[in-house]
Structures are given as C-alpha cells and as structure tokens.
N, C-alpha and C positions, 0 to 999 in steps of 0.2 A: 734704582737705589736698592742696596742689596744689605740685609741686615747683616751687623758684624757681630763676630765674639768682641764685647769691652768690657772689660776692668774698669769694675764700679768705682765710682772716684768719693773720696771720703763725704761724708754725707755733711751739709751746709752747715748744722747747728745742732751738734750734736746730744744739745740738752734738751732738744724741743720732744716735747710730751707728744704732738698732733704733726701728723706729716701736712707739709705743705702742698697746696690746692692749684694746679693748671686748669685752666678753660681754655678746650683745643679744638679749632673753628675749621673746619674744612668741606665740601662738597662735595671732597671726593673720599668712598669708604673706607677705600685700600689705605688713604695716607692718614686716616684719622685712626685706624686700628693700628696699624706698625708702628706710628710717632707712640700712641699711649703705653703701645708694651714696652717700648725704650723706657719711658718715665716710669711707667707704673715699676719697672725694676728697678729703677733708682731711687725708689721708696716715698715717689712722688703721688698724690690724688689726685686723678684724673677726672674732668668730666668731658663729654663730646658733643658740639655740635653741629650740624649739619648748613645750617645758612646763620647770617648774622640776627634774626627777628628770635630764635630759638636762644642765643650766646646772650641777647639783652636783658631776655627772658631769667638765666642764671645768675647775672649779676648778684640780682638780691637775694637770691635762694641759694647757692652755691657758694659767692662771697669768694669768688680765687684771688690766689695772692701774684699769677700771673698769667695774661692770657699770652698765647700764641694763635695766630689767624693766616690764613690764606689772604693774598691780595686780593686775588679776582676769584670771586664768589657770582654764581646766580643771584639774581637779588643784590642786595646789600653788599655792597664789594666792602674791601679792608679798611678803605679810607673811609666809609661812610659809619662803621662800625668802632673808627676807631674815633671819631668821635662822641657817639653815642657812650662806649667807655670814658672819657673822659668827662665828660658830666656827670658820671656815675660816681667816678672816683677819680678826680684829676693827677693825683701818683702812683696810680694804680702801672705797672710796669705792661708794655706789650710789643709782644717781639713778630714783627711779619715775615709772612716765607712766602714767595711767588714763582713757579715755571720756570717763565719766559721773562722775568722782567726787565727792563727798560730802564736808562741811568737814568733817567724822568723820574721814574717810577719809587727808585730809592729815593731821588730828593724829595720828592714830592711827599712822599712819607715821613722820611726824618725831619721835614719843616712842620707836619704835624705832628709829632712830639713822639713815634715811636720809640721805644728801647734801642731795637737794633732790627735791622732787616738783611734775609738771609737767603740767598738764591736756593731754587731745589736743580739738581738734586743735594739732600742736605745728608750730612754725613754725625755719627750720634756723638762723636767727638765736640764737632762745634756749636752743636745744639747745646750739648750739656756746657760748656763754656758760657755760649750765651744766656741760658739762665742762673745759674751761677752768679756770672756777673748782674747779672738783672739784681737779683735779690741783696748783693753786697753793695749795690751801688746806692739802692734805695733804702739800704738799711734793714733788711729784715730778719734779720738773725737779733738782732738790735730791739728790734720796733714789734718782734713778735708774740705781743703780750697775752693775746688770745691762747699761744702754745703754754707760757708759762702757766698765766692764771685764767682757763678754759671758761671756769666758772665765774667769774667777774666780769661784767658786762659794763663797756664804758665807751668815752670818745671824747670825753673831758681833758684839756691837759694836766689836771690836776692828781690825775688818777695815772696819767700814764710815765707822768714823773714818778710819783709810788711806787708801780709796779717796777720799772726799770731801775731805781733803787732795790727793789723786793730781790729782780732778779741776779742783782749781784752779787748781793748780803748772802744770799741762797749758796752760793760757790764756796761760801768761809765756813768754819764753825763753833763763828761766834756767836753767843747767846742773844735774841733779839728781845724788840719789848713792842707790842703795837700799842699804840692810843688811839681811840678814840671812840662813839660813844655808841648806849648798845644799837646794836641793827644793822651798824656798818656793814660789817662781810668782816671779821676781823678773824674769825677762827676759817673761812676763804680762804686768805691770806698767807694763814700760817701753814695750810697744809699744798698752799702755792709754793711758798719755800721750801716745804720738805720735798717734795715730789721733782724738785731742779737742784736739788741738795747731795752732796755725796751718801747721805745717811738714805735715798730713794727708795731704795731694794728694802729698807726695813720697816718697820713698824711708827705710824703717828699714832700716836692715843692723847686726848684731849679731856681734862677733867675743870670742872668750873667750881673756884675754890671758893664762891659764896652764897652755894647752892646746896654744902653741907653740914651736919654737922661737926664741932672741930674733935671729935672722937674716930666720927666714921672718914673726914679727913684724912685723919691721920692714918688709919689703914689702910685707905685706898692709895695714896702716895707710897708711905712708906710699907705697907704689908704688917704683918701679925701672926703670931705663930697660935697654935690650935693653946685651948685653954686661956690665953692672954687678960681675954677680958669676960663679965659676962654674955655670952653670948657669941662670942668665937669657937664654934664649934668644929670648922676646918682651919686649916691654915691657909693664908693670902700673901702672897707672893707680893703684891704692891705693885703701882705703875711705873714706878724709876726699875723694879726689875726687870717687868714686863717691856718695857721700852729700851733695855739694856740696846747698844747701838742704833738706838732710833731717833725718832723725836718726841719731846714729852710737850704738850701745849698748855700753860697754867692758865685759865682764861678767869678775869676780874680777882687776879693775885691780890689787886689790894682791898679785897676782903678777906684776906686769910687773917685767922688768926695771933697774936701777939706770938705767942706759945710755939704755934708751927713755924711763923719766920723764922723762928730760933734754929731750929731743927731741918728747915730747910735749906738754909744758910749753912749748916753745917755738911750736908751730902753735897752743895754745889763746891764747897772748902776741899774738901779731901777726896771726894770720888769715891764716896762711901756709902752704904747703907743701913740701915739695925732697924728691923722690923721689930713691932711692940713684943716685946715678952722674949724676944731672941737675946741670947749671952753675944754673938760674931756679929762684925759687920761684912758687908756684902761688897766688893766692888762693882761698880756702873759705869758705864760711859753712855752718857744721854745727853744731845744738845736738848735745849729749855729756850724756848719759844713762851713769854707770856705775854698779854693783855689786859688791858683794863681802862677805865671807864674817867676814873681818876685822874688827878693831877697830883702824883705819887710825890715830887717835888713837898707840895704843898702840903700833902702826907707826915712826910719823914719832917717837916718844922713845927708839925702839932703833935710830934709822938707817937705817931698811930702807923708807919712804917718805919722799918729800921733801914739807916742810913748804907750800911752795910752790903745788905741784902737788893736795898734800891741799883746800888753799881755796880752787883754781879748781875743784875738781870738786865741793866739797859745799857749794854754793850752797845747794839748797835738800835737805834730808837727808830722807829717809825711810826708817821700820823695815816691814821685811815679818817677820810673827810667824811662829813655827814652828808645826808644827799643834798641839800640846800646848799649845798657847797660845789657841787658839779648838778649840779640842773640841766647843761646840758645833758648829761646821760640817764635823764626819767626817760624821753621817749623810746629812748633804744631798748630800756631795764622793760617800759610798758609793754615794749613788741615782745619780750623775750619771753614775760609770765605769760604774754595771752596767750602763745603759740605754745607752754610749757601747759597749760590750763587745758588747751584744745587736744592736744595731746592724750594729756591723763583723761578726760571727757569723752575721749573721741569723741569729739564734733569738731563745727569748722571755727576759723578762729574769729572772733570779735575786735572790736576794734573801738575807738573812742571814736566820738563826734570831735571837729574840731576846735570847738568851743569845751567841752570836756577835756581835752588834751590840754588846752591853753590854761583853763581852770586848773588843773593839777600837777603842770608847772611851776606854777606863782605861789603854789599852797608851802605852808614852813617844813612839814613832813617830819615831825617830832620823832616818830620812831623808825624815820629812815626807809634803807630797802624792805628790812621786813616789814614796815607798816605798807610799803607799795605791795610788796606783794600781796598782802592778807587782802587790801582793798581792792585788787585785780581782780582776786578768787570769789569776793563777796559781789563784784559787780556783774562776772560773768553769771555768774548762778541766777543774781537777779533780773539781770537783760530778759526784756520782752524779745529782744530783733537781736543780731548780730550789727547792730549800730549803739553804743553805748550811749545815752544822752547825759548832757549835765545834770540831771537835777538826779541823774541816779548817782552818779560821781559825788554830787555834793551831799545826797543821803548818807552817804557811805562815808562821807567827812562827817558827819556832822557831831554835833558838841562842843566839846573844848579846843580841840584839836582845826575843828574846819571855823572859829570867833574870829571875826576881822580882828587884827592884832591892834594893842594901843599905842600909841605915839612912842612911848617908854619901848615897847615891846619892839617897835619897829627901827628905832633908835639903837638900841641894842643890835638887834639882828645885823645892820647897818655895818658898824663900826667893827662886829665881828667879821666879816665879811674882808671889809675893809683893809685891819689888820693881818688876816691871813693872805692878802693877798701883797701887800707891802712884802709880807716877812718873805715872799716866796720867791721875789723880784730880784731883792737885794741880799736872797740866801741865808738869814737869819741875823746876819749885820744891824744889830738895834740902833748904833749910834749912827747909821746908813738911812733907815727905816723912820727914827724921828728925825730927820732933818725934813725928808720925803715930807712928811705928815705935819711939819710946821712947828712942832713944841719941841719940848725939853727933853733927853734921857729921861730926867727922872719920873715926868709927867708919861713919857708913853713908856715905861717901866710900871706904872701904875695899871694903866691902860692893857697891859696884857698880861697882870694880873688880875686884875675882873673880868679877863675875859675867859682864863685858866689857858691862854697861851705861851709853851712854852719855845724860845728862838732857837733852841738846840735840836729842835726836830725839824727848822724849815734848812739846818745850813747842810753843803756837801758830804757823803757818806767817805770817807777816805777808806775804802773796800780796797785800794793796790796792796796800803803795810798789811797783808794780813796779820803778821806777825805780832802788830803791835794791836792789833784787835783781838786775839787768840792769848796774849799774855794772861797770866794765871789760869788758863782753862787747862791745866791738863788732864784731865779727865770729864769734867763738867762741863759742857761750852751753854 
C-alpha cells in the first residue's frame, strides 16, 4: 500500500466545533501510523492501539465516535473485540480491515453487527467513503451534540431533543427565549447556539437583568455618554454596541425593569440605539438570546411584562429541564465534576459509594446542576478515602433541601413529571394530552397552570420557514 496525493473531500459537518474521534486497532506499527496520518489529515482525532485489551481500555477514556480494527490481532482478534465494543456501546459504528481474509471471514463479521469490512491492501479513497458513510448512516452529523454543546453533559432523551432543537434554531437568526429554572445550564445553551450560529466568529456578551440596578442597567445595555449622570465620568459604549454583529444573552429578562422593557422594545423595533445623554442613535445588529426563570405568559396577564416585548423575544422558545427531570444524567454530570475537581486538585479522582450514587439519584435537587456541582466539590474536599460514602453525600444534603418530602410535596413532583412527559409524547397537543391523562381540556388546562407549564414549548420547532421566523427582525433577531 503506497500512500497517495488525495483531495481532501469536504469535511462531514461542517458546524461541528470538536473534530471527530477514531480508535484505530492494529498490531502492526507500520499500518496503524500510515491509516492515522490519512485521518489525522482529514481533520479527524486519532487514537492507537496496539492489541484489543489496550482499545477497551479507551473506550471510556477516549469515548471514539468510530472504531476501525484489524481482524486478526495477537490476543484478542476483531471478533472478540468487536463484541466487547458492543456492550460498551451497542451503535457505536466499527469498520474491519484484514490481509488475507476469507468470504467466512466477512460473514462472520457482518452477522456480528460490524459497519463494513474492508480487505488490505486498503486504498484512502475507500476508507474515507467508509467512514463517511459510517457516520451518515448512524447519524452523527445529527446526533453530535457533544460538538454542539461540549459543555453539557447528558444521555437523557430529554436533553437530547433540546439540544437537537438548540442545534437548528442555531442556523437561523431568530431571536430565542430559554425557560427554565435557575441552575439549569441555561446561559450553556445560549452560548451553545452562538458558537453553531452564523454570528460564531463574533462576540457573546451575557448581562443578568435582575442582578442590577435599573440605572446602571440601563447603561450597561444601552451605554452613556461622559457627564450623563452623576457619576459618568467616561463614556460607555453599552452591550447592544459592544455586541454589534454578535450575540447579546438577556438572562432572567423578566426581571427587568417596567421602564427598560419600554426602551428595549424600542432598539429590538428599529435597530437602534441612544445611549443616556446622547442627541443620535446608533444602529445595531445584535441576535437577543434571553432567559428566564419565569412563566413570562403568566407575567404579561398580571402586568408586570409587556405583551409586546414578550413576542419579540420568544421567537423561537425553548425549555431547559431541571435535573429531576433527566435523572438519568446525575451519574454521567457526577463522573464529569469529579474528574473536573481531580483535575483542578491534582489528585486522583473519587468516586461515590454505590449506595451514595443511588442516594443522590432519588434526591429532588432544588438547585439543579449547580447545586450537583457545589455538593461534588464540598464532598471531595471532605472525603476521608477516594470512596465517597453516604453519610458524607447526606451531610452534604442536609437541611431543607435533603427532608423526606410530604405527600403534598411528592404529589406535586409526581404529576409534574407526569405532565411534562405527556406533553413531550404528543408534542404539545393539549386536547391529545387530556384524553392521554383521562380528564377534561379544561381540567388539564388547569393542571399545567399550577404547574407554570407551558404546551407551546413541548410542540415541533418549524426551523425549515426561516423566513417566517426572521419576519420583522431586520436588524434585531
């Protein structure tokens, strides 16, 4: 096999942030260095192994999105490895390559569930075909939510609908609005979207509008020219300037001010600016990315948001779940602080007991990921051993937060649960949703109102019409 000059062939997904991960299995040195410089030039991550006991080894540490292997290996040949991957991750894609093989040989393999299998000598044309296809076929241009949003850590389907929503929204730019409550990952999210967003290459700036006051608000949005107020003693440019072609994040908008909705309603209207004290306004073009905590709905019927300003900002709406709501993904979020904790520490990583692990599964987890994390950081510092036990888990709950819940309490949590998982079945379809659930319209109408559910976040994002999601943005999205 003689390396050729090729022509790089367009790269699989061209929005992904993180190049995609091979684990490439061989015996022999020659073919495990020549295969990775072909990939590694196609803008792929390489790792190498030598026998299959070392490849199972990376699984968990490496995490590839597709292995390639030798059939006949020392040790652990192809077949025996390529079940080993498959308990690890049963759609995990794996392409074989053998010598000498045998028409046996390929069926024998394709009945065990490989991708594709490829005689050597192999030529870098149909290697690169074959993964390729590997990747489109299992979807991961699709399914690659780790590239989108690196920093969210998940395995929930609850989360990876979101995200795959997140990543198409991302492509438009239309103004989005995330829900949901603090600790989520919700300012994640948004800066997941800009980073897969046409606006990439510029600037996010994120300011939390009920973290000021509505004086120095207002300056920090909209800027202030020197003398303006007391105590302007330079002049401030503002963040819709600062963020001119970028992304501006509003996070807990509906704590803003009566006064500033007005005014901010008015720059997302015209594509304008007037810093305090300034005669001119300024033009902008800044997509608006907000959040909040809120049932803005429920807001703008008590007065306290303007209706206005509510359907320039949620354009396109999305819910961020609280952890109690993807439970599967504590253990994954758990493995990710400890090894983030051991990191910053240097030391080695700790680990729960599994009676600890099981324990802070089942807990309500009020303040979400960040409260997981803080209790990660407060356990490893406190751990006697690199084995965390429960009673150090439950110190670390304890109060209000780790109280056996009351009937009432658990009643509630129940039927929330409940609800959002209806609404997510039947796509936000209410009169779908209470038949589902046995009662009336008007009765589950009630019912997710106490619960501050709203059906217009669980149903399809129609991200094709752009056009008709981008009306009235022209300047503003």
């Amino acid at each position: 096999m003689s390396k050729k000059i090729i022509k790089k062939s367009k790269p699989l997904c061209e929005e992904m942030t993180r190049p995609l991960k091979i684990l490439l299995v061989d015996d022999e040195v020659t073919i495990l260095t020549m295969i990775s410089a072909w990939l590694e030039a196609e803008g792929y991550k390489v790792n190498t192994c030598e026998n299959g006991l070392e490849a199972i080894e990376q699984l968990s540490t490496f995490k590839p999105h597709l292995v390639i292997t030798d059939l006949r290996m020392e040790g652990m040949d192809g077949i025996a490895l390529l079940k080993e991957i498959q308990k690890y991750d049963p759609v995990l894609p794996v392409i074989m390559l053998s010598g000498n093989a045998q028409i046996s040989d390929a069926i024998r393999a394709t009945h065990q569930g490989i991708f594709e299998f490829l005689t050597k000598p192999i030529e870098p044309p149909d290697l690169y075909r074959c993964i390729q296809s590997a990747f489109s076929r299992v979807g991961t241009c699709e399914k690659e939510e780790n590239a989108f949003a690196p920093n969210i850590i998940h395995r929930s389907a609850v989360m990876s609908q979101l995200l795959k929503q997140a990543q198409r929204v991302a492509k438009t730019h239309s103004s989005v609005c995330i829900r949901g409550a603090t600790g989520t990952g919700k300012e994640l999210l948004a800066r997941a979207i800009h980073q897969s967003s046409p606006r990439q290459n510029n600037v996010f700036l994120a300011i939390n509008c009920g973290a000021l006051s509505e004086q120095l608000l207002e300056s920090e949005l909209f800027g202030h020219e020197k003398g303006a107020f007391t105590g302007a003693v330079r002049k401030n440019i503002g963040l819709f300037q600062a963020a001119h072609e970028g992304t501006l994040f509003l996070d807990e908008v509906g704590d803003m001010p009566a006064s500033l909705q007005v005014k901010l309603l008015r720059v997302l209207q015209e594509g304008k600016v007037k810093p305090v004290g300034a005669t001119e306004s300024i033009d902008v073009d800044v997509r608006i990315i907000s959040a909040t905590h809120q049932n803005l709905e429920v807001a703008v019927k008590r007065g306290e948001f303007r209706e206005d300003l509510y359907y320039r900002l949620n354009v396109i709406p999305l819910y961020m779940p609280s952890l109690a709501e993807r439970r599967e993904d504590i253990p994954l979020l758990i493995d990710h602080f400890l090894s983030l904790q051991a990191e910053r520490e240097q030391t080695e990583v700790a680990r729960f007991s599994p009676e600890a692990l099981e324990y802070m599964i089942a807990m309500p987890w009020p303040g979400n990921v960040r409260q997981l994390q803080n209790l990660i950081e407060q356990c490893t510092v406190l751990s006697p051993s690199l084995v965390i036990p429960l009673s150090l888990a439950k110190q670390s709950l304890s109060g209000s937060e780790n109280k056996f819940q009351t009937l009432e309490e658990a009643r509630h949590e129940f039927e929330h649960h409940y609800l959002n998982r209806v609404l997510r079945m039947v796509e936000g379809d209410t009169s779908h949703a209470a038949h589902i659930a046995g009662c009336n319209e008007t009765d589950f109408d009630q019912l997710l109102s106490e619960h501050d559910l709203n059906p217009v976040h669980f149903r399809k994002v129609p991200i094709e019409d752009n056009t008709s999601l981008e009306k009235d943005n022209v300047h503003l999205h």
